[in-house]
N, C-alpha and C positions, 0 to 999 in steps of 0.2 A: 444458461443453465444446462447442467450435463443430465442424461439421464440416469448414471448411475446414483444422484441424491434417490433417499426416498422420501414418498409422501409426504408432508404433514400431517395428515391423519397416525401415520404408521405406529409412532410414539404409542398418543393415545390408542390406539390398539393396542399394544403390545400393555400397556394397563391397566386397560379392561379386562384382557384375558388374566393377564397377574392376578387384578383384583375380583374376577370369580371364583383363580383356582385357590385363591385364600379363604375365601367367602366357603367354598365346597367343602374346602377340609376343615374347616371350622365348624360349618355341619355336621361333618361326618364323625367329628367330634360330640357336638352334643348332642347326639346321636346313639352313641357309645354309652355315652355316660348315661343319659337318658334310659336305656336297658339297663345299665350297674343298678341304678334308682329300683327300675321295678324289680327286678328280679329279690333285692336285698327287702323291700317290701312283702313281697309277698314272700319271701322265708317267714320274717316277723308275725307277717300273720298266719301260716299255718302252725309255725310254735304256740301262737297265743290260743288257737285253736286245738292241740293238742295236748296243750295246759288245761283249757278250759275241760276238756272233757275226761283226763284223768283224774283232775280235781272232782269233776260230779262223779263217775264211778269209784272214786274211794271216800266220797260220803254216803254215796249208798252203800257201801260197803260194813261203812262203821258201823251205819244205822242199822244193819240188817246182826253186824255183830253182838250188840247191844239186844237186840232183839233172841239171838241164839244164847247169848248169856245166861237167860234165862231158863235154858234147855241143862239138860245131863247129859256129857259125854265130849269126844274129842273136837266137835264141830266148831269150836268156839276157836279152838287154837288155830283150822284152818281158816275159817274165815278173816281171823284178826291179822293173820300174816299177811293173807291178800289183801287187806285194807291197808295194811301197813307199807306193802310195796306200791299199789298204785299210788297212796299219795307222797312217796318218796319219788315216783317217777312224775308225778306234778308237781313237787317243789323243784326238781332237776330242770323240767322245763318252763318253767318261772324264769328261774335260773338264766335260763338262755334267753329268755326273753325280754329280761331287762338287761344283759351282754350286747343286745341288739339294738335295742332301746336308745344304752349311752355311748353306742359307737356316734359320731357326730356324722349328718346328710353329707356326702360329697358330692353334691348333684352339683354339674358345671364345675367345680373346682376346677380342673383340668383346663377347661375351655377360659377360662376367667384370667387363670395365668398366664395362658398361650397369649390371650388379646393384649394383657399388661407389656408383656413383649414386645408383643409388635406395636404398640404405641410409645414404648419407649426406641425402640428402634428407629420409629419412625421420628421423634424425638432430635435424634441425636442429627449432628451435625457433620457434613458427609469430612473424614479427616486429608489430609494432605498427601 
């Protein structure tokens, strides 16, 4: 035997390292996605939070209209406007928040199809 063969092992080395650095960017994949997840979550919930509290400051609002109603004078027209605009700016972000709602999760998707591939790749059968 020459010494220029190499090892037996060598192969399988050469393998193992393939199948970490596939294994890494695979993580590093859902990884990625993993962030897209949170970050689009918590959009959601600061709109839902910024729903919720336009919505109660323009029932206070109404209620306090209602209450000025009963008064003499211009106050009524200001107040009823600013009730009128916050809960225009809480049905706006309603709005957006079921926009957010019926976007569908792509949590892993990315990762999901990459692995599809490389099982079908691995699949396949080496050609001629």
């Amino acid at each position: 035997m020459s010494d220029t063969k190499e090892p037996v092992s060598a192969p399988l080395r050469r393998l193992g390292v393939s199948l970490l650095t596939l294994t890494r960017i695979r993580l590093e994949l859902l990884a990625i996605e993993a962030q897209e997840e949170k970050e689009r979550i918590a959009s959601l919930l600061i709109w839902a939070v910024v729903a919720a509290l336009l919505a109660g400051f323009g029932l206070l609002l109404l209620v306090l209209w209602v209450t000025v109603a009963l008064w003499d004078s211009y106050r009524l027209l200001a107040v009823g406007i600013a009730a009128l605009l916050l809960l225009g700016a809480a049905v706006a972000a309603v709005i957006k928040v079921r926009r957010l709602l019926a976007q569908p999760a792509s949590l892993f998707q990315a990762s999901i199809g990459e692995l599809r591939a490389d099982a079908d790749a691995l699949r396949r059968k080496p050609g001629p």
